[in-house]
VEXDREN-2710 file (C-alpha; in Angstrom, 1 decimal):
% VEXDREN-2710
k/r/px/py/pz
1/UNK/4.3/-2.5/-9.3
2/UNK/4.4/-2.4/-13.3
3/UNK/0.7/-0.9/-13.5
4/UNK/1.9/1.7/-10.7
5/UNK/5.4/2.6/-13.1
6/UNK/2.7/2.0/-16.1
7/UNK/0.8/5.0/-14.7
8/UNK/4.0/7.3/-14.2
9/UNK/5.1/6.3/-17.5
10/UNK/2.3/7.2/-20.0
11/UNK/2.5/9.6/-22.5
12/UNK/1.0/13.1/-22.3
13/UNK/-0.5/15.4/-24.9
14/UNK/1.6/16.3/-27.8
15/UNK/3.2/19.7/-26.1
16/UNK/3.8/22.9/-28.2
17/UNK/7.6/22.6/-27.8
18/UNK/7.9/19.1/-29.2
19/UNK/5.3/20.5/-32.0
20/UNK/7.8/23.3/-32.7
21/UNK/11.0/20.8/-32.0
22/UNK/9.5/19.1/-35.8
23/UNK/8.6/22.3/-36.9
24/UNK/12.4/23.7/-36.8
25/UNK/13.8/20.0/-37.8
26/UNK/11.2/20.9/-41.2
27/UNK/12.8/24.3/-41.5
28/UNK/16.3/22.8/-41.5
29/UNK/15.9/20.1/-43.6
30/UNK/14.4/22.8/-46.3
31/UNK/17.5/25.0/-45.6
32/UNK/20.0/22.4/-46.1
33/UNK/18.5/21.1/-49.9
34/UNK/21.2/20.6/-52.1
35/UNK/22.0/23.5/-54.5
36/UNK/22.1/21.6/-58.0
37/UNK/22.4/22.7/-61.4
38/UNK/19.2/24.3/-62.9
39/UNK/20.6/23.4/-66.6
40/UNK/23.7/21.7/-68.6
41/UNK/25.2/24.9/-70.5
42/UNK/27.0/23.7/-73.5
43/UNK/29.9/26.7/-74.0
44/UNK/30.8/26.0/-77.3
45/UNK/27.4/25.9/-78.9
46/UNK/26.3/29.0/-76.2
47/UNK/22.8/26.8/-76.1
48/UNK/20.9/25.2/-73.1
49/UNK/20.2/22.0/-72.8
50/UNK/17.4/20.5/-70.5
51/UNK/17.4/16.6/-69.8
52/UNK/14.3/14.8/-71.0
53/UNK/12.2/12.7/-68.7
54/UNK/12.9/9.3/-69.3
55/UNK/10.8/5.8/-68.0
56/UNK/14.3/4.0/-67.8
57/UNK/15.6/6.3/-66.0
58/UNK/17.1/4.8/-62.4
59/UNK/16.9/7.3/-60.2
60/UNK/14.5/10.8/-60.3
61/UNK/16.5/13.3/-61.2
62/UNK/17.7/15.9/-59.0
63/UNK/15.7/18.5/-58.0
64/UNK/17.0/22.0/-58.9
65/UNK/17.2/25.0/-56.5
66/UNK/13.8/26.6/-57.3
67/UNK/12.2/23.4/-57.4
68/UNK/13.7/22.2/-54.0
69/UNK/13.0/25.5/-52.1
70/UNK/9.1/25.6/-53.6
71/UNK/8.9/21.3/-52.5
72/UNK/10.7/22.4/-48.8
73/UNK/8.0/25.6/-48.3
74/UNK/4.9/22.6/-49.3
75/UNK/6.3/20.4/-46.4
76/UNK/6.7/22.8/-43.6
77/UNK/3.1/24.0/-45.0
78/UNK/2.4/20.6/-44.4
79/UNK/3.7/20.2/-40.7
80/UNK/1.9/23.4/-39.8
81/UNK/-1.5/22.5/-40.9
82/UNK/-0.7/18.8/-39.5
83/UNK/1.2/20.5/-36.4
84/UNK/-2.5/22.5/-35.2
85/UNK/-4.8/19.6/-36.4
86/UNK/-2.7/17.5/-33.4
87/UNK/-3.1/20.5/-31.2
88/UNK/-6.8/20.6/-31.9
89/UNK/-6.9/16.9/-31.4
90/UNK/-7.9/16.1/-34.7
91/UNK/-5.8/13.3/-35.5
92/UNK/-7.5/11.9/-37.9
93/UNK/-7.4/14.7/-40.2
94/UNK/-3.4/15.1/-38.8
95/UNK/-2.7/11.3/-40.1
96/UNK/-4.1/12.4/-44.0
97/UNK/-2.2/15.2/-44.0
98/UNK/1.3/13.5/-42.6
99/UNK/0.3/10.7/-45.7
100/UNK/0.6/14.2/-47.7
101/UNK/4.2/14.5/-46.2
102/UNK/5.1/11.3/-46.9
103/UNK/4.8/11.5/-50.8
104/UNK/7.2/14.0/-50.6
105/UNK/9.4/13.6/-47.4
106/UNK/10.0/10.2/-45.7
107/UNK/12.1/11.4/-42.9
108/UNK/12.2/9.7/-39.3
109/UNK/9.7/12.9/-37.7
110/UNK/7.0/12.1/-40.4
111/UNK/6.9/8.4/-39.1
112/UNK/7.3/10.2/-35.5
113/UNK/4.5/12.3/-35.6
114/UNK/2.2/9.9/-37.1
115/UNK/3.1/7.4/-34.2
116/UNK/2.1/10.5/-31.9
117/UNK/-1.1/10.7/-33.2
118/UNK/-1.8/7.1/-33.5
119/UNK/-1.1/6.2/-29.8
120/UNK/-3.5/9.5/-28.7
121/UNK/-6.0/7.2/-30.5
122/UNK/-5.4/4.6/-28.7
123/UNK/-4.0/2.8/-31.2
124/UNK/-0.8/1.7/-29.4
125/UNK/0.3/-1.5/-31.9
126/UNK/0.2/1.4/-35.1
127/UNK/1.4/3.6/-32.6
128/UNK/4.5/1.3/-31.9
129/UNK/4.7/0.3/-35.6
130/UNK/5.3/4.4/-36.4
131/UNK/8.0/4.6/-33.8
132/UNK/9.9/1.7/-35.2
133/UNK/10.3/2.8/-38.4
134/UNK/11.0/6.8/-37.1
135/UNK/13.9/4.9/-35.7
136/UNK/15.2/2.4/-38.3
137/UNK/14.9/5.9/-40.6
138/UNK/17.4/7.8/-37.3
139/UNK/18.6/5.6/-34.7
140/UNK/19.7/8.5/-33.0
141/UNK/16.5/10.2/-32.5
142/UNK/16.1/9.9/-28.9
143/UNK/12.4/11.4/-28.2
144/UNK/11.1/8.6/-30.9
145/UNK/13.0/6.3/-28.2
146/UNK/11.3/8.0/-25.5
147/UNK/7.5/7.7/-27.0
148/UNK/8.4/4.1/-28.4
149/UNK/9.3/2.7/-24.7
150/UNK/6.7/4.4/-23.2
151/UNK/3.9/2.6/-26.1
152/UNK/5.6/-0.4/-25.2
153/UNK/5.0/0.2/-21.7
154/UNK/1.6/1.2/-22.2
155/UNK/1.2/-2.3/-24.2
156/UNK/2.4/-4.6/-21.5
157/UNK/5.7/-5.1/-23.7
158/UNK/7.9/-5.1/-20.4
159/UNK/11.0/-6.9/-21.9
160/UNK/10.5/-4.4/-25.4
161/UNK/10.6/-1.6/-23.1
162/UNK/13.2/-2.4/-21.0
163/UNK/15.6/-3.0/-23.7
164/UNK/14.8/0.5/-25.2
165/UNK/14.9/2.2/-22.1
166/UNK/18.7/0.8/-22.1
167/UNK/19.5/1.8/-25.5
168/UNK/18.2/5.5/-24.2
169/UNK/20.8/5.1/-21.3
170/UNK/23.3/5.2/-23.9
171/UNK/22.0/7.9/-26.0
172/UNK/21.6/10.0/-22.7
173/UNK/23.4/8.6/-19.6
174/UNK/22.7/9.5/-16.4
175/UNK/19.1/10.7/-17.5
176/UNK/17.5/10.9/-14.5
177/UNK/13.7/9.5/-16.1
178/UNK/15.5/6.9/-18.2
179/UNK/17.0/5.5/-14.3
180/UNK/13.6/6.4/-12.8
181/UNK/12.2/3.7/-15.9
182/UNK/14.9/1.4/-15.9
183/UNK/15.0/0.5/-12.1
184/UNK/10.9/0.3/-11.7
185/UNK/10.8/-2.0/-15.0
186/UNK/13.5/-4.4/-13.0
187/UNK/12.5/-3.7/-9.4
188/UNK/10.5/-6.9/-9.6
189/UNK/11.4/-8.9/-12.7
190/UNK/15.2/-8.8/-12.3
191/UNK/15.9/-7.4/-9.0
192/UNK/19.6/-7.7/-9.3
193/UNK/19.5/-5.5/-12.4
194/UNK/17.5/-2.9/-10.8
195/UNK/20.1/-2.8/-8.0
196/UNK/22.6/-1.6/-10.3
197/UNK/19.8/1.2/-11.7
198/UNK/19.3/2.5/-8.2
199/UNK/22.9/2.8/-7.9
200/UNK/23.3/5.1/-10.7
201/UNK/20.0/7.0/-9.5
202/UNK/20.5/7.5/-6.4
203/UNK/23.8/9.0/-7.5
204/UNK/22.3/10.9/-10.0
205/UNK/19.6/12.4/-8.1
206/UNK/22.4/13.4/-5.2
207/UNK/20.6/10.7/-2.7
208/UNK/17.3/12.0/-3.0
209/UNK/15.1/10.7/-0.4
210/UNK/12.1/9.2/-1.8
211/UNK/14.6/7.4/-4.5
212/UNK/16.3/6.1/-1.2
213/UNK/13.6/4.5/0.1
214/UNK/12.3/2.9/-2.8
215/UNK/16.0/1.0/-3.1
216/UNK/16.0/0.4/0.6
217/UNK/13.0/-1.6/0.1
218/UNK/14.5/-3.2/-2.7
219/UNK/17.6/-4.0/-0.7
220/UNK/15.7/-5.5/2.5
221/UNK/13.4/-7.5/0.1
222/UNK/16.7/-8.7/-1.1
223/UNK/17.5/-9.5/2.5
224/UNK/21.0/-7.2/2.0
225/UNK/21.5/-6.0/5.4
226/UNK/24.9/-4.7/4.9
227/UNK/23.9/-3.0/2.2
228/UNK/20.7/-1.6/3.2
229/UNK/22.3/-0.1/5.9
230/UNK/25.4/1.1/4.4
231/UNK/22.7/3.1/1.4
232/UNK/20.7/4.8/4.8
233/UNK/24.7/5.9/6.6
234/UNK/25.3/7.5/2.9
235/UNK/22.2/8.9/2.6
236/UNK/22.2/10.5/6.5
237/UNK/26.3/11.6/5.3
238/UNK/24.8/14.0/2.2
239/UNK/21.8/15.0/4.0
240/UNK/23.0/15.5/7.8
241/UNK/20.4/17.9/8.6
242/UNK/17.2/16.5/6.9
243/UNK/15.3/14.6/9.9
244/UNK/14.2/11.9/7.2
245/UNK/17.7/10.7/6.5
246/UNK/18.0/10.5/10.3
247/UNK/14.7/8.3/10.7
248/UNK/15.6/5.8/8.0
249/UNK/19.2/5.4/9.5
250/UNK/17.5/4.8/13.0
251/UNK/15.1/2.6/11.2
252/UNK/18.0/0.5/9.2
253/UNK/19.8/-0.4/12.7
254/UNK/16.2/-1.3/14.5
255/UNK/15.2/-3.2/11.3
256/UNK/18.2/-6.1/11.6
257/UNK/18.1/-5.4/15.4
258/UNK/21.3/-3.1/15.8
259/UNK/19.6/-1.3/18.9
260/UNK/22.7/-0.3/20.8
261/UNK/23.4/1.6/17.4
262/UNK/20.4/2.7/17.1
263/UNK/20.5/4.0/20.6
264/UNK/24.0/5.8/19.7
265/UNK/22.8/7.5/16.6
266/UNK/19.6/8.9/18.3
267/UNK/21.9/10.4/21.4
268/UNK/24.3/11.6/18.5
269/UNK/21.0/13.8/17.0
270/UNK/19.4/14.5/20.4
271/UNK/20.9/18.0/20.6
272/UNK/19.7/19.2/17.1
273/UNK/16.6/17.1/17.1
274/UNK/12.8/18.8/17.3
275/UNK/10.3/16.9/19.1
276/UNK/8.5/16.0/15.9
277/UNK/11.4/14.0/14.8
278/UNK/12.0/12.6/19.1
279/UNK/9.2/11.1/18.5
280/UNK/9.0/9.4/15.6
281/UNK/12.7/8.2/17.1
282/UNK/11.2/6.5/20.1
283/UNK/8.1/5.3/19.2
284/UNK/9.3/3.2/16.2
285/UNK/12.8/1.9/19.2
286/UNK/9.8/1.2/21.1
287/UNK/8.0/-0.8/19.0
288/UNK/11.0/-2.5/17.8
289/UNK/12.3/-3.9/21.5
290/UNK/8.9/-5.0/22.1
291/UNK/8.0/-6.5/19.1
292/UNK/11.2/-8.4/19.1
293/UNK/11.3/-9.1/23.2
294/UNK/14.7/-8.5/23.5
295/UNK/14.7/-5.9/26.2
296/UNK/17.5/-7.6/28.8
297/UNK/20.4/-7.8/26.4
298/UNK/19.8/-3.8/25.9
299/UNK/18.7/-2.7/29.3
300/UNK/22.3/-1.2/29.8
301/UNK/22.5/0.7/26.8
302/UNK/18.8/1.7/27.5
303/UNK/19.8/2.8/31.1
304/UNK/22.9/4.6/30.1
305/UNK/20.6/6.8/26.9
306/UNK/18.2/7.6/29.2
307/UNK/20.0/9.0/31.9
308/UNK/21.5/11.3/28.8
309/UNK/17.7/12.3/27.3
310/UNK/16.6/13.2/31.0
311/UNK/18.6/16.2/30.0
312/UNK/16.6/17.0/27.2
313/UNK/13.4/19.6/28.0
314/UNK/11.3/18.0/25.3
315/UNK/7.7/18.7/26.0
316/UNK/6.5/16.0/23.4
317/UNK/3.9/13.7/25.3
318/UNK/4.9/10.8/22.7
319/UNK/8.2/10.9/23.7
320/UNK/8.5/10.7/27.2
321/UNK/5.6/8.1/27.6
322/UNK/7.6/5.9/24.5
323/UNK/10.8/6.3/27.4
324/UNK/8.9/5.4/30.2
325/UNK/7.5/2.3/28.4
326/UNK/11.0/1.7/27.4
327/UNK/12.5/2.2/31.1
328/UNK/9.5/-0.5/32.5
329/UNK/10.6/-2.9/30.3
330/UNK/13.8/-3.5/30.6
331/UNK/12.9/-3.0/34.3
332/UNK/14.6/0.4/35.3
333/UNK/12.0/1.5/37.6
334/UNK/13.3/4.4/38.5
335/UNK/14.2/5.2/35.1
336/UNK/10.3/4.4/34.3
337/UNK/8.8/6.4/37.3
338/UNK/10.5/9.5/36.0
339/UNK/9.1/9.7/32.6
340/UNK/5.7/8.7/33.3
341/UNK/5.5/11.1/36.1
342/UNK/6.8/13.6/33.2
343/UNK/4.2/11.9/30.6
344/UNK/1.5/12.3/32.8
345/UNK/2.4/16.1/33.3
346/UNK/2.5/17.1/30.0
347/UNK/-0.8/14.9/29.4
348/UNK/-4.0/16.9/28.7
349/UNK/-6.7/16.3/26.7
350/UNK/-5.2/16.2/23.3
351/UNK/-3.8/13.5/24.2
352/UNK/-6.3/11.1/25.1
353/UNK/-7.0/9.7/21.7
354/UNK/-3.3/9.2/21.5
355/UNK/-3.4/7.2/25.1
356/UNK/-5.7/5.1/23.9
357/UNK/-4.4/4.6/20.2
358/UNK/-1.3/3.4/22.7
359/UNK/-3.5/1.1/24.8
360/UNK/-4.9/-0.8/22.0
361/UNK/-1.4/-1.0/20.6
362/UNK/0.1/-2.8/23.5
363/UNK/-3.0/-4.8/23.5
364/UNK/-2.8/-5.8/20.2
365/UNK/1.1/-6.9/20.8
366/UNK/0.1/-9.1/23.9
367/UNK/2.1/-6.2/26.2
368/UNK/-0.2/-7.6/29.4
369/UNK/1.9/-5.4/32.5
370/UNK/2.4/-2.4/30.2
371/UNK/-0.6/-2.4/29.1
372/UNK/-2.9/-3.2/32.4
373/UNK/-0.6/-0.3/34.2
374/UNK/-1.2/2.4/31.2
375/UNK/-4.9/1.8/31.4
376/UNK/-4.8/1.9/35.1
377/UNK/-2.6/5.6/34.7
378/UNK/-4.6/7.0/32.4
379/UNK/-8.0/5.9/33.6
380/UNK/-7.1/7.8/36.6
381/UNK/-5.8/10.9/34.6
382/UNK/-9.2/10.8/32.2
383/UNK/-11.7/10.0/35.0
384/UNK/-14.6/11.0/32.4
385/UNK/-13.3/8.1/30.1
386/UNK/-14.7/4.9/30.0
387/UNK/-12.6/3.2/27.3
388/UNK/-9.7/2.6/29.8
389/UNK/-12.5/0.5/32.2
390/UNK/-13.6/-1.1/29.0
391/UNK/-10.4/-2.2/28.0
392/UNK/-9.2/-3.5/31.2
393/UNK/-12.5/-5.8/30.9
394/UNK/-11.4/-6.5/27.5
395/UNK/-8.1/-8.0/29.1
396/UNK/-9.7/-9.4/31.7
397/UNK/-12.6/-11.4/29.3
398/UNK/-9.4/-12.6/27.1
399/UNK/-7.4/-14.3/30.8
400/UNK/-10.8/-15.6/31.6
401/UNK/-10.9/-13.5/34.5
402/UNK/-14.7/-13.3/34.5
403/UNK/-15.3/-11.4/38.0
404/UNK/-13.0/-8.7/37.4
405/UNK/-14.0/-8.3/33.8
406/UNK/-17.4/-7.6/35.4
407/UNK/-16.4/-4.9/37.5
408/UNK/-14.6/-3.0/34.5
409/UNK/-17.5/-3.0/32.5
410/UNK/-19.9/-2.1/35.1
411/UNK/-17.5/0.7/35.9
412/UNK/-17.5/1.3/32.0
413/UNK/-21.0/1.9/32.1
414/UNK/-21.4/4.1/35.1
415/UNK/-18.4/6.7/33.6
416/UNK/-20.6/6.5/30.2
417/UNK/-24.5/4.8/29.9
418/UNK/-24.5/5.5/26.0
419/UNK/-21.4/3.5/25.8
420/UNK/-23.1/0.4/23.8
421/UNK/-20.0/-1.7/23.5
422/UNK/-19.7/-1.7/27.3
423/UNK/-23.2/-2.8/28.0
424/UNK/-23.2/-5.8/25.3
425/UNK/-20.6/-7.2/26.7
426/UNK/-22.2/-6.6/30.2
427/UNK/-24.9/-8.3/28.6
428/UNK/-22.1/-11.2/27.6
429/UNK/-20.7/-11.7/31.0
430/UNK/-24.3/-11.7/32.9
431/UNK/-25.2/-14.8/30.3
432/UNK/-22.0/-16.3/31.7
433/UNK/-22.5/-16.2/35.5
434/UNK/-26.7/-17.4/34.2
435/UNK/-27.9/-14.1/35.2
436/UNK/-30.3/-14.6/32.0
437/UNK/-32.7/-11.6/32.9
438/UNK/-30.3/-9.5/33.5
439/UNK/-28.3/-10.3/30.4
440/UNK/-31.7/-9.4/28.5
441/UNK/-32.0/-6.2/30.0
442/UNK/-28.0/-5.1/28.9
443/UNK/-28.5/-5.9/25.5
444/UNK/-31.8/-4.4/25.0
445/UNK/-29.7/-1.3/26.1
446/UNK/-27.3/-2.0/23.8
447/UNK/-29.5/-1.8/21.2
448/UNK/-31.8/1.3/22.1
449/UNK/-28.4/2.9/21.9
450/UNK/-28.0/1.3/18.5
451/UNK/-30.8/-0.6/17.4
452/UNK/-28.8/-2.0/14.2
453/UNK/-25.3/-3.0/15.3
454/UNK/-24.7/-6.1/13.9
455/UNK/-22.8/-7.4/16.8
456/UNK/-24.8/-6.3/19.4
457/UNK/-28.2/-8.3/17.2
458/UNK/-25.4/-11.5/16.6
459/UNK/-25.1/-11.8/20.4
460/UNK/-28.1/-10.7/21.8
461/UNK/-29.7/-13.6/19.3
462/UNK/-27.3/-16.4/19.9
463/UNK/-27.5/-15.9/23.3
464/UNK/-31.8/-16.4/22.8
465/UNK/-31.1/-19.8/20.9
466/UNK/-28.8/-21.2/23.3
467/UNK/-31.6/-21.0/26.1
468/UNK/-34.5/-22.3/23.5
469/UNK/-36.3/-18.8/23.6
470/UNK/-37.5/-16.4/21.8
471/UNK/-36.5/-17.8/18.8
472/UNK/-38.4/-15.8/16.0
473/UNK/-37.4/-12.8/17.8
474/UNK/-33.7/-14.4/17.6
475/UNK/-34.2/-15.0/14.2
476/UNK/-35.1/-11.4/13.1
477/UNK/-31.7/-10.2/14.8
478/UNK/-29.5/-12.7/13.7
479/UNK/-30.9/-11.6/9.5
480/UNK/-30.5/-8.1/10.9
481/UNK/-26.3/-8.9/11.3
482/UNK/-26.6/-11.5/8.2
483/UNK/-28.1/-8.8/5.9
484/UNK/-25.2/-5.9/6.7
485/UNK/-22.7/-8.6/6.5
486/UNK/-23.8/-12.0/4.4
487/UNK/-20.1/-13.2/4.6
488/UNK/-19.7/-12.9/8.4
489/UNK/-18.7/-16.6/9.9
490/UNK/-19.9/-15.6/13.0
491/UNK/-23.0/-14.3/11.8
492/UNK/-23.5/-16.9/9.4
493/UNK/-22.9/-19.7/12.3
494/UNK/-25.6/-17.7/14.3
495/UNK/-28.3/-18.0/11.9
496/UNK/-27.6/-21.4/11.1
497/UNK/-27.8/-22.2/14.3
498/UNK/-31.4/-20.4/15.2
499/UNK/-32.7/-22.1/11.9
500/UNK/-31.7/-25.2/13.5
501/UNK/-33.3/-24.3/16.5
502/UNK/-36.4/-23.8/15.2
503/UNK/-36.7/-26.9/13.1
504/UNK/-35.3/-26.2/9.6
505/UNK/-32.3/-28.8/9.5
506/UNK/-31.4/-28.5/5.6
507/UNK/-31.4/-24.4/6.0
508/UNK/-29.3/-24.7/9.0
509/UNK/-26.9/-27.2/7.6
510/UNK/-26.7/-24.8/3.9
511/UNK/-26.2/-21.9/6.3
512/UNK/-23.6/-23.5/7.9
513/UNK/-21.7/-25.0/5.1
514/UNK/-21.3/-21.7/3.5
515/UNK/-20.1/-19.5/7.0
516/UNK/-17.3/-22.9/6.9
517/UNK/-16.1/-21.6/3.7
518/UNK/-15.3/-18.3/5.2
519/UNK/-13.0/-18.0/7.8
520/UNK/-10.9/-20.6/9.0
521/UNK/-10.8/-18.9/12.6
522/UNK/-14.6/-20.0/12.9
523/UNK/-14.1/-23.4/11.4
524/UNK/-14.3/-25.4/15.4
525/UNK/-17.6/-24.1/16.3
526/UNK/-19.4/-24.5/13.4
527/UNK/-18.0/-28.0/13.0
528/UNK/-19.1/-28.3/16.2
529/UNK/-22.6/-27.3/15.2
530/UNK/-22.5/-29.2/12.1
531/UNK/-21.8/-32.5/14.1
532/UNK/-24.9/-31.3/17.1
533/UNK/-27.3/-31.3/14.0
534/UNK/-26.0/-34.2/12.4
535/UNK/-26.1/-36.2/15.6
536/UNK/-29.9/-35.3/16.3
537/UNK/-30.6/-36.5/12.5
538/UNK/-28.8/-40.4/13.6
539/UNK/-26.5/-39.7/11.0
540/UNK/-23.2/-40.8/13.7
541/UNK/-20.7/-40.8/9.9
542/UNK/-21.0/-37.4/9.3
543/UNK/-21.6/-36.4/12.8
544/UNK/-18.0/-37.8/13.8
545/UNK/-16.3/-36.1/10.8
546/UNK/-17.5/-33.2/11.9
547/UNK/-16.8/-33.3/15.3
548/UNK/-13.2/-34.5/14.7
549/UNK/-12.2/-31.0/12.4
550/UNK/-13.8/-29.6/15.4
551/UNK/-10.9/-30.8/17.8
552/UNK/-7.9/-30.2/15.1
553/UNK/-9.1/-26.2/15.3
554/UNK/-9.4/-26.8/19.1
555/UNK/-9.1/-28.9/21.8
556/UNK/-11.7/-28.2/24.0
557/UNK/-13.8/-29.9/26.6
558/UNK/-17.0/-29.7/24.9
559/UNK/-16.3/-31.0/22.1
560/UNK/-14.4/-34.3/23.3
561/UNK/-17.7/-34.5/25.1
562/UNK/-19.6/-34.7/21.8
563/UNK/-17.2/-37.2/20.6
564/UNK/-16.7/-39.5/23.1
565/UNK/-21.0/-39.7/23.4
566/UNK/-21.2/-40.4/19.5
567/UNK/-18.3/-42.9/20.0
568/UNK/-20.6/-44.9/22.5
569/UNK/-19.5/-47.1/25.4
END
């Protein structure tokens, strides 16, 4: 976060209007000089006498009028030539002439303008050192307070720049940019400050969105519910038409799981709302009831919305399939049947990428009915696609439902024979029921398709050095996956394992060791592998170890076998 506001925050190239801001400060300081005597005129001698220069003297003497206009046309000569060397970006040659200025002017926009130049050298600590002293010299010069908390900014000098920042808020309250600075500098280090920053912006902004947002976040990291919904009601009160106040009000009640409000506030908006907004509306309720599996206590509300929408003529695809899900869950079939009847009307092919971005979702979320009868609808409606077969296979592979999973993927292949992920795992499920020759013959499809897919080498190799064969051939695959990805577990646990198969125990147990240190998901059966090699080595120590981190990643049969053999009678 502070190298993100560190970003927004740095300092751009000297502009001509600050340039001419100095320029007319110069002119105005020459205009105001102080008119002083030119002479001490003695009337009753009618005789002029001039003061002599003395080395005791205290202070210089005043300038006179002549002198002080000539010294006040050298400076602004000065700025100017200094003015165009900065604009020219020759600083260096801009800092000797400001040390000009300074033998004859040491106001706060000499120590400015040199700071200006320093930090476009990247010379922040001068830079910052400049600043100070422009405002020790004129503590109400507010740009030198601008530059100065943006060097300290720049420097990492949070808590400098925070406390300048909030002398600026005096100089210039409700500055929106000083707000803007203020809340991101607190955001994280001192939230509850920050809170009160966001208050003030959000009022000074008139409840601008983005600013909205960014204190909602604040507020919900906070965990202030009350609050965070109370900013998004505000925000939807000044800004009843904008359909991004209405989302992030929808969003606030599904958030802390206000869904009959939710459900209110989208009816309230249904006769305004475009299907662009319905469906951001629906998709994100959707996602929230199923996500938090609390369908039953809503079903009524649900019922009684949904019976209202039916009266809406939306033609948004999104929509009606997000209500049908909705309807199926909380197990209002007739509810459901209408909307996917309507869904699967509107549905061309535009919206097949958007079916299946849904099927993965509900996959993903462990949605097994909704998902099993969406890939069932749509595979039917897409009868040229073969991802819906696939990923009924995928399902039925994950429920161990081995025979069915094999008819999906053979169905998978037949709608689509270039489709390589199908075959593989073809390939997979032929190994399982010890169809070995047939297994062969999938993967080597798999891989004329694409001879360098890492999982399709992985499997078609580990599946080699589980039956003993073909182990160099093995071997070349599994470096094929190893080489694209050295820091695969899987892959890693592969090799190791083929090495081992083939006779080279200290490779295999290096290999191994290093695809543990990976990814913990991996960790049972490469323990398990570990403990196999250490076992055919008589080393029963290190073979039990192993065996036993085996069983605290999983329990299975397998690997109690292993144990219970090296344990003995």
């Amino acid at each position: 976060m502070l190298a993100q506001f560190k970003s927004i925050m740095k300092t751009k190239s000297i502009s001509y209007f600050r340039i001419a801001l100095i320029i007319f400060t110069m002119i105005m300081i020459a205009g105001c000089a102080s008119s002083l005597p030119e002479t001490q005129i003695n009337i009753s001698n009618k005789r002029i006498v001039k003061p002599l220069p003395s080395f005791f003297r205290s202070k210089p003497l005043p300038l006179s009028r002549a002198d002080s206009t000539r010294m006040a046309g050298i400076i602004l000569d000065y700025y100017i030539q200094a003015a165009e060397q900065q604009l020219n970006e020759e600083y260096d040659a801009a800092l000797k002439t400001y040390q000009r200025i300074l033998h004859l002017d040491t106001s706060a926009m000499v120590f400015y303008s040199m700071g200006t130049c320093y930090f476009k050298m990247r010379k922040t600590d001068l830079a910052i050192e400049f600043m100070e002293k422009a405002i020790a010299l004129d503590s109400t010069l507010v740009s030198a307070r601008e530059e100065l908390a943006d060097y300290y900014v720049e420097h990492e000098q949070y808590d400098k720049a925070l406390k300048t920042f909030q002398q600026l808020e005096i100089l210039k309250p409700n500055d929106e940019l000083t707000l803007f600075a203020l809340a991101g500098l607190t955001e994280y280090l001192y939230p509850e400050q920050s809170e009160i920053y966001f208050e003030k912006l959000i009022n000074a902004t008139g409840f601008e969105t983005d600013i909205v947002k960014r204190y909602g976040m604040l507020l919900v990291r906070m965990n202030k519910e009350k609050e965070y919904i109370e900013l998004m009601r505000n925000h939807h009160a000044i800004h009843p038409d904008n359909a991004y106040a209405r989302s992030l009000l929808i969003e606030a009640y599904q958030l802390y799981g206000h869904i009959d409000e939710a459900l209110n506030a989208i009816t309230s908006f249904l006769p305004t709302s475009l299907d662009q907004e319905l469906e951001e509306y629906y998709q994100s309720l959707l996602m929230t009831i199923l996500l938090s599996n609390d369908t039953i206590n809503h079903a009524p509300s649900i019922e009684t919305h949904l019976n209202v929408f039916k009266k809406v003529g939306t033609k948004s695809w999104i929509t009606n399939v997000s209500c049908a899900l909705l309807a199926e869950h909380a197990g209002i079939q007739s509810l459901a049947q209408y909307f996917h009847d309507r869904a699967l009307s509107i549905a061309d092919t535009s919206h097949i990428q958007e079916s299946i971005g849904l099927a993965y979702e509900l996959l993903r979320i462990d949605e097994s009915t909704l998902f099993i009868n969406h890939c069932n609808r749509y595979a039917k409606k897409f009868s040229d696609q073969s991802i819906f077969p696939f990923l009924l296979g995928i399902k039925a592979i994950q429920d161990k439902k081995n025979e069915l999973a094999f008819t999906h993927m053979q169905e998978a292949v037949r709608k689509n024979s270039s489709d390589g992920d199908a075959w593989a795992e073809l390939a997979s499920l032929h190994d399982t029921f010890n169809q070995h020759g047939a297994a062969d013959s999938c993967y080597r499809i798999a891989l004329r398709i694409d001879s360098l897919n890492a999982s399709y080498n992985n499997n078609f190799a580990y599946a080699l050095s589980e039956r003993n064969q073909d182990l160099n051939e093995a071997l070349r695959m599994s470096l094929i996956a190893v080489s694209q990805y050295p820091d695969n577990p899987s892959f890693l646990d592969t090799y190791g394992w083929v090495q081992f198969k083939l006779g080279n125990v200290q490779a295999a147990l290096d290999i191994l060791n290093k695809a543990l240190m990976q990814d913990i998901d991996r960790n049972g059966i490469v323990n398990y592998h570990i403990s196999i090699i250490y076992h055919t080595q008589q080393d029963t120590e290190k073979a039990l170890e192993h065996i036993d981190k085996a069983l605290e990643f999983k329990d299975d049969p397998e690997y109690k076998s292993l144990r219970d053999k090296l344990l003995g009678p």
